[in-house]
C-alpha positions as CSV (number, residue, x, y, z in Angstrom):
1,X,106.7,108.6,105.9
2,X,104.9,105.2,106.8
3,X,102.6,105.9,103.3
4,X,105.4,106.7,101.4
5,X,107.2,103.4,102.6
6,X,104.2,101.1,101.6
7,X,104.0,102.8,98.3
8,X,107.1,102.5,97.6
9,X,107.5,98.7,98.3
10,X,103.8,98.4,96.5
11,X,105.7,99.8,93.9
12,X,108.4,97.1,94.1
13,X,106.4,94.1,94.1
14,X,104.4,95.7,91.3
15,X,106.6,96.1,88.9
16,X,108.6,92.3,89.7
17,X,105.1,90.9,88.8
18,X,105.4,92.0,85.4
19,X,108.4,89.5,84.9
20,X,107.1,86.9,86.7
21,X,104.2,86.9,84.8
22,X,105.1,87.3,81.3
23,X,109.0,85.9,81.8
24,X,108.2,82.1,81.9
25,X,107.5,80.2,78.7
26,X,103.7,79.4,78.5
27,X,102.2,76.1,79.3
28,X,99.4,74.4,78.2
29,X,97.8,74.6,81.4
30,X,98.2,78.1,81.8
31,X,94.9,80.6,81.8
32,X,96.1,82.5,78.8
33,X,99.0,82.3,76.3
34,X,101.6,85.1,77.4
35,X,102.9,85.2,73.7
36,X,99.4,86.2,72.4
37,X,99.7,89.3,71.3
38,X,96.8,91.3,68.8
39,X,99.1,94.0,68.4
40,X,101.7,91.7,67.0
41,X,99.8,89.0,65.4
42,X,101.5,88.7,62.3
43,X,104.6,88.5,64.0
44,X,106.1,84.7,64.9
45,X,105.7,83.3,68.5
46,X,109.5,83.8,69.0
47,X,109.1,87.5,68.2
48,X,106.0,87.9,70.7
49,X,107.7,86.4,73.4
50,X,111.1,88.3,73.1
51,X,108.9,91.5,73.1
52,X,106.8,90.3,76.2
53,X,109.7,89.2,77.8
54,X,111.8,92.0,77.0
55,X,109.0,94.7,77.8
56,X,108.4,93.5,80.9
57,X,111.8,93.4,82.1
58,X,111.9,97.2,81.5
59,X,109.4,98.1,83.1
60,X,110.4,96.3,86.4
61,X,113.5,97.7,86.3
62,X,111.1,101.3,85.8
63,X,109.1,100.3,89.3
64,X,112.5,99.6,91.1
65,X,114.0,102.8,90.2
66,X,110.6,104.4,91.0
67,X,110.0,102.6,94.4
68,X,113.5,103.5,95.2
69,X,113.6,107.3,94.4
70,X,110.3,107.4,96.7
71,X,112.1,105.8,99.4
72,X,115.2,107.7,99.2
73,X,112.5,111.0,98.6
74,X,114.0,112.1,95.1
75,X,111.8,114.5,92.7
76,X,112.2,112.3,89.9
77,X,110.1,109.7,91.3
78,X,106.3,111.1,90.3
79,X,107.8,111.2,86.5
80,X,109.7,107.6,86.9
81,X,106.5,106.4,88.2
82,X,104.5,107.5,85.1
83,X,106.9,106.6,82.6
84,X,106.6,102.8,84.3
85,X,103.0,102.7,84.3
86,X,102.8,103.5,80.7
87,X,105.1,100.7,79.8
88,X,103.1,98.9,81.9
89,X,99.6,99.9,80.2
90,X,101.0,98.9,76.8
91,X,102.3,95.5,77.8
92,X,98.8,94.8,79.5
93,X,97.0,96.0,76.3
94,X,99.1,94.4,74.1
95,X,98.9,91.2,75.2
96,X,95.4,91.9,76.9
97,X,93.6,89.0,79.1
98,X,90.7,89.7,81.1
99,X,92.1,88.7,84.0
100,X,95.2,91.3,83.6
101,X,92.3,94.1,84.1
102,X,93.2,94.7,88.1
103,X,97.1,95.2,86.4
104,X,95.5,98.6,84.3
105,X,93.8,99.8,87.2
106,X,96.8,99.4,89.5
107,X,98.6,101.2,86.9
108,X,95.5,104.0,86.2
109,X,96.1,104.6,90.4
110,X,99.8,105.0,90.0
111,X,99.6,107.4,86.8
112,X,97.2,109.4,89.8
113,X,98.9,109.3,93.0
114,X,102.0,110.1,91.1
115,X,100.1,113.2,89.2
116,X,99.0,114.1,92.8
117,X,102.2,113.8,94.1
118,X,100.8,111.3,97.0
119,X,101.9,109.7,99.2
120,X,104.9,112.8,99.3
């Protein structure tokens, strides 16, 4: 129960990152431009952002659900978890930065433990 606990609020914190990384405008003194998109690069700044912004709203709301359903030990949760990830996987390659590569591993782990049904 402890492991299913700490995944779950892994889970959590995982999928607020997303938000808080892509939700704020970009400043110049910022690493990497979270509107840079080479999926949508013929598409305006405006149009980047809302789909960064947007995208990575869902798929917090996807990791809440998910961490919650662990918690509260529904089914659904492996599914909910996969779903997530996957949004997550295409906001990290769209708007790929080298440092975002821990962000698709995280997500490559939770596609696995969630196919293994761990920590259930």
């Amino acid at each position: 129960m402890a492991w299913q606990v700490a995944f779950a609020v892994f889970l959590i914190v995982h999928g607020l990152l997303h938000p808080a990384i892509y939700g704020p405008p970009p400043s110049s003194d910022a690493p990497w431009n979270t509107a840079q998109s080479w999926v949508l690069s013929r598409s305006g700044w405006a149009a980047r952002r809302t789909v960064a912004v947007v995208l990575s709203v869902v798929t917090a709301v996807g990791y809440l659900f998910t961490g919650a359903a662990l918690l509260v030990g529904a089914d659904w949760w492996g599914p909910m978890a996969i779903i997530a990830s996957v949004l997550s996987l295409v906001l990290l390659v769209g708007y790929f930065h080298p440092w975002l590569s821990l962000g698709v591993l995280l997500d490559v782990m939770i596609i696995w433990a969630a196919l293994a049904g761990w920590p259930v």
